[in-house]
N, C-alpha and C positions, 0 to 999 in steps of 0.2 A: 533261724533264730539268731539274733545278733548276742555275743556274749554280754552278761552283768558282770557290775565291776565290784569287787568288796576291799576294801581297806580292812590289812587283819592289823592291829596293833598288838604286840605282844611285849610283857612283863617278864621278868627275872625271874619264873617258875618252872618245874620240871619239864611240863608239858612245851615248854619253848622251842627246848632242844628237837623238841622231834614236827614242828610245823611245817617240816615239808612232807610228809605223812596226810597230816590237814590237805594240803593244799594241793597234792595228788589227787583225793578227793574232792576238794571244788571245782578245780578241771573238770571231772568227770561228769558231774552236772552241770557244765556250762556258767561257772565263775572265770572272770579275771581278777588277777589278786595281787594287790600292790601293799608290802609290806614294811612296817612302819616299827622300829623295836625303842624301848625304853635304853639308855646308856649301860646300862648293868647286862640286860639282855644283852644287847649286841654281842657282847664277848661270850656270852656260851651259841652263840650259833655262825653256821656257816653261812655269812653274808654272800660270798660270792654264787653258794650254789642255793641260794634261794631267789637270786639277782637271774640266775640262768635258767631256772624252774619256771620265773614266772614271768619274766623278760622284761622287769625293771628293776632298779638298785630298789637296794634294802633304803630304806630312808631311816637315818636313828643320828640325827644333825653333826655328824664329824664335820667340825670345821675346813673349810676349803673343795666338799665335796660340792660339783655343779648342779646347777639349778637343773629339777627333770619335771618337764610337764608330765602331770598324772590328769591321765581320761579323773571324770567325775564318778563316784562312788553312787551307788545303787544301795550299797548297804557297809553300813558300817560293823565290827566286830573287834572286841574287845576281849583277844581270848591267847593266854592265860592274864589274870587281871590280877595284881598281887594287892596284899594287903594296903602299903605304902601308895600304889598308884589309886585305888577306888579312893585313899581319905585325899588325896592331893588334887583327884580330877574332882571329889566333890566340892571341896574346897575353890577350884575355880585357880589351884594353882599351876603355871606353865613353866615351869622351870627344868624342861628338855623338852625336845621336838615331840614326843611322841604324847606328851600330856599336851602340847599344844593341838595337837592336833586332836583331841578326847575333848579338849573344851571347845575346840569349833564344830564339832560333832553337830551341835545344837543347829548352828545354821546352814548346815545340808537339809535338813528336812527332812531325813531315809532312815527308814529302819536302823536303829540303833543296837546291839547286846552287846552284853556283858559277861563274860566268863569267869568269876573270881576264883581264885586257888588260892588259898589260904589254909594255914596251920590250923588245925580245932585251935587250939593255944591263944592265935591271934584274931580266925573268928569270933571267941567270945568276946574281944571287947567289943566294948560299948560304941564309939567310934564307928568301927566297922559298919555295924551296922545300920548305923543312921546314917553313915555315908552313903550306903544300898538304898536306905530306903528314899535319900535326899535325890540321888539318882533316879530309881524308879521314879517319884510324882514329877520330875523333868523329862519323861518321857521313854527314859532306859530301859530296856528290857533285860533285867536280869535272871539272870539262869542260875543254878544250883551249885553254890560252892563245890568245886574239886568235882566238879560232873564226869569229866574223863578221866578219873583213876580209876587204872586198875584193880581188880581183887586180887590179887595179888603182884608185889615189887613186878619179878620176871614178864608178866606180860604185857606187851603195849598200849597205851592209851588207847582207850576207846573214843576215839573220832567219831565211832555210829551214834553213840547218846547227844554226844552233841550238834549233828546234822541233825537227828530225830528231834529234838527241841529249839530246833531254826525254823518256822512254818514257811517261811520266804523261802527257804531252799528248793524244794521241792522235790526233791532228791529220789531217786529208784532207791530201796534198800539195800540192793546188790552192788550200788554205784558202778554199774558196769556199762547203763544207758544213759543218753544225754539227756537232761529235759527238756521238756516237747514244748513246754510252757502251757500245757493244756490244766 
C-alpha cells in the first residue's frame, strides 16, 4: 500500500499544541502528513519536533525559510480551525501562508475538512456561521465544532472522535493496524 498524503493546517487553538498525538495516529493508518500552521500557531508548537515526526518542515511562511517540494495531498484537513481563520478562509482572504493555502484547497480537488474550535461565545456569531455554511456549499466538509474536547480540562483530546468522522480514513479503532485499503 503506497502511503496517502494529508496536509493538516492548524490554527491558534488548544488542540494545536498537542498535533503530534494527531499525527501519531495517521502514521498508524498509513497517512503522510505535511503540516502547514497559521503565524499565531506556530509559536505555541514545536516546529522542529513535528519537522522530525513527519519528515518535512513545518510550513507557517517565516521569511527566508527554503522552498520544500511537498508530494501532493490526497486529503486536505483543517484541524483545529479557529474562529478568525474559518471568516478569513471564507472570505477568500490570504494574508499568511496557511490561509493561502485553505484557499487553494479548492483546486486540489480532494477531500477537504474542517475542524472548527471555537468559544460558544464566538460560535454564536452570526458570521461564524455563515462562514461554515459558505464553506460547506464550496464543498467543505465540516465537522462539529470543538469535536475533540475533552470531558473534562485534565484529560487529552480525543483524536478518536475525530478519525471516527473522517470516512477517507479508514482507520482500525485500536489504530494499532495499518490500513489494508480494503
Amino acid at each position: 500500500m503506497s502511503e496517502r498524503v494529508v496536509y493538516l493546517i492548524g490554527s491558534a487553538a488548544p488542540p494545536v499544541r498537542d498535533l503530534g498525538t494527531l499525527i501519531a495516529h495517521l502514521h498508524r493508518v498509513g497517512w503522510r502528513v505535511c503540516v502547514f500552521a497559521t503565524p499565531t500557531a506556530a509559536t505555541w508548537i514545536d516546529a522542529d519536533a513535528l519537522a522530525e515526526q513527519t519528515g518535512f518542515p513545518v510550513r507557517n511562511g517565516q521569511p527566508g525559510a527554503e522552498p520544500v517540494v511537498l508530494p501532493d495531498p490526497d486529503l486536505i484537513l483543517a484541524c483545529p480551525v479557529t474562529f478568525n481563520t474559518v471568516n478569513k478562509w471564507a472570505a477568500g482572504i490570504s494574508d499568511n501562508s496557511a490561509l493561502g493555502l485553505l484557499n487553494e484547497t479548492f483546486g486540489f480537488k480532494v477531500p477537504t475538512y474542517a475542524m472548527p474550535y471555537a468559544k460558544s461565545t464566538l460560535a454564536a456569531h452570526p458570521a461564524f456561521a455563515e462562514s461554515l455554511y459558505r464553506l460547506k456549499s464550496w464543498g467543505v466538509n465540516i465537522l462539529p465544532n470543538e469535536l475533540v474536547r475533552p470531558a473534562e480540562k485534565k484529560n487529552p483530546f480525543v483524536w478518536d472522535d475525530l478519525l471516527d468522522a473522517l470516512p477517507v480514513m479508514g482507520h482500525p479503532r485500536d489504530f494499532g493496524k495499518p490500513d489494508t485499503g480494503a
